[in-house]
N, C-alpha and C positions, 0 to 999 in steps of 0.2 A: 769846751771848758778845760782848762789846766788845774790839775790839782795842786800840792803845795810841792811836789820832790819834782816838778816841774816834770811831767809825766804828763796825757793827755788822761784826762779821767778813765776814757774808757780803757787805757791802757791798764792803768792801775785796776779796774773794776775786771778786766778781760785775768790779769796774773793772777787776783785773788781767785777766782771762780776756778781758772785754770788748775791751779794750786789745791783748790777744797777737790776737782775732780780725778787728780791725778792723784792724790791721795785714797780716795774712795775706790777708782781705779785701778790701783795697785790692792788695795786691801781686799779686792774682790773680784780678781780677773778670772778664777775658775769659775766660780758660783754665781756673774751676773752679766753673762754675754750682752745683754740686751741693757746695759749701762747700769748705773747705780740707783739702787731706792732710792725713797725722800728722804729714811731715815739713815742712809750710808752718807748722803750731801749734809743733813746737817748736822752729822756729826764730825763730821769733815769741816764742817764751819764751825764747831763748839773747837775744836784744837785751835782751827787759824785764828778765833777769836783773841786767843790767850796772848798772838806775837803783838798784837797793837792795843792793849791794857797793859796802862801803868796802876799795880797795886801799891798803896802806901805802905810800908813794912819797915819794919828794923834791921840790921844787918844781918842777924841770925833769921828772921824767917825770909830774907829774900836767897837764903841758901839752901831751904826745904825743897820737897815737891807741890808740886801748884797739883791740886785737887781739881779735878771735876767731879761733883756729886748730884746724881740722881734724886730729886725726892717724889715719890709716889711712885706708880707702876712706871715701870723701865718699857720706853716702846722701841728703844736700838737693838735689843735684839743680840747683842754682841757687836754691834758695827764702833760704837766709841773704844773696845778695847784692842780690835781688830786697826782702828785709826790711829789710836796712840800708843799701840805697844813698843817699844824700846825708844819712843821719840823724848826729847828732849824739845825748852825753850830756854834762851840764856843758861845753858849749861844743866838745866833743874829736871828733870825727871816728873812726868807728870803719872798722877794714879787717880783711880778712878774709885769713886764709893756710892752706894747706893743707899739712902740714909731716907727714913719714915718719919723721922720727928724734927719739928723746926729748929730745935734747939743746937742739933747736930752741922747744920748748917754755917755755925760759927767759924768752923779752921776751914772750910770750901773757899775755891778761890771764883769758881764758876759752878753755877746753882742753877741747873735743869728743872724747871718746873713741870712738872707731866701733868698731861689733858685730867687725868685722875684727881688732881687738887684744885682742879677751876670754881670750887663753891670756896677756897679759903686764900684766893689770889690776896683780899685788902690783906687779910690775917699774916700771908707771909709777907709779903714787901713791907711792913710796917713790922716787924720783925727783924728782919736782915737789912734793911736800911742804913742803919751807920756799921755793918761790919764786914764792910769793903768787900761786900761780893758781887760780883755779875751775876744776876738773874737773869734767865733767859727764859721763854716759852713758847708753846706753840696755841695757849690759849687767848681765846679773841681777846683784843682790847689790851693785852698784858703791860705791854706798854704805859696803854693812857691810865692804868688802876697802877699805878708808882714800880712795874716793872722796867728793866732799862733796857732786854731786847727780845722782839717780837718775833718770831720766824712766820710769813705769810707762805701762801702758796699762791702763786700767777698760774694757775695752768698746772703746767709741770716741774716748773721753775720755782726753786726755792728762795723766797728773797727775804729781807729781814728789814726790821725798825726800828731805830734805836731812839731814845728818850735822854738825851746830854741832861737834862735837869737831875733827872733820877741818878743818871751816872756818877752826878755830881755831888750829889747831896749823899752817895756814900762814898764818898772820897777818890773814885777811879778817873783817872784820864783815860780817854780814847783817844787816838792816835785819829788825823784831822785824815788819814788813808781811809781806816774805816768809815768813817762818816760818811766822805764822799760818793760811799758804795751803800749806805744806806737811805732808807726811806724815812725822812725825818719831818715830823710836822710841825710847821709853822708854829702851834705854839707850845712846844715841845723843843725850841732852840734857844740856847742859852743864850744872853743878854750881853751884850761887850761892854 
């Protein structure tokens, strides 16, 4: 299969992965001889997340920093600041917040849901919904309950699910890269 940058898919799926472990790798060559945790990979995939979302904005906030915030118990451990510390995406500065209450969730640009919130998944996604954030999680189903990406575990292998309706319905493009590289179901794909 060819993707759209006329790349063979797996090429494009082999740069991203490449890309989340060479980052991971770098951010943890002393401290993790024996390759990177689950949670050093997918925080390594919450950054590469950010380069193929297009958020809606106005010209003053697409010149801010793009947020990744935590809400509930933090399980990286330090690995997200150790991935994004001095990085940049289109120029912008990304920062990191670890935030308790849904309400905060508002200026995030990407929204970690922690295993710690899995009794209130409807309550947030039905919250954050139109205010153009990536929800992400690693709890079951997150997806199919109106989140828009899932992080599974194969084994040892981190792979992820993404939900285009939900993406959609709060106004984000995903870039047709990611997708390709995601596990998306049948009816969880948008409609031409």
């Amino acid at each position: 299969m060819w993707g759209s940058s006329g790349m063979p898919r797996r090429t494009i799926g082999t740069s991203l992965l490449a890309v989340a472990m060479l980052v991971c790798a770098r951010a943890h060559a002393d401290d993790a001889p024996q390759g990177p945790s689950e949670y050093q990979v997918k925080a390594a995939f919450l950054y590469n997340f950010v380069k193929f979302i297009d958020w809606p904005a106005t010209p003053a906030e697409q010149m801010g920093p793009i947020e990744l915030c935590v809400l509930g118990k933090d399980p990286f451990g330090g690995a997200l600041e150790r991935v994004v510390d001095g990085k940049t995406v289109n120029g912008r500065p990304l920062t990191i917040r670890r935030i308790g209450d849904i309400a905060a969730a508002r200026s995030c640009h990407v929204l970690f849901v922690s295993a710690s919130e899995a009794g209130r998944v409807r309550e947030i996604t039905k919250a954050v919904h139109t205010w153009s954030v990536l929800t992400v999680s690693e709890i079951d189903r997150f997806s199919e309950r109106g989140g828009i990406v899932t992080f599974l575990m194969e084994g040892q292998r981190v792979r992820f699910q993404i939900n285009p309706k939900a993406a959609a319905s709060a106004g984000l493009k995903i870039s047709s890269k990611l997708l390709q590289l995601a596990v998306v179901r049948p009816e969880d794909k948008e409609k031409d």
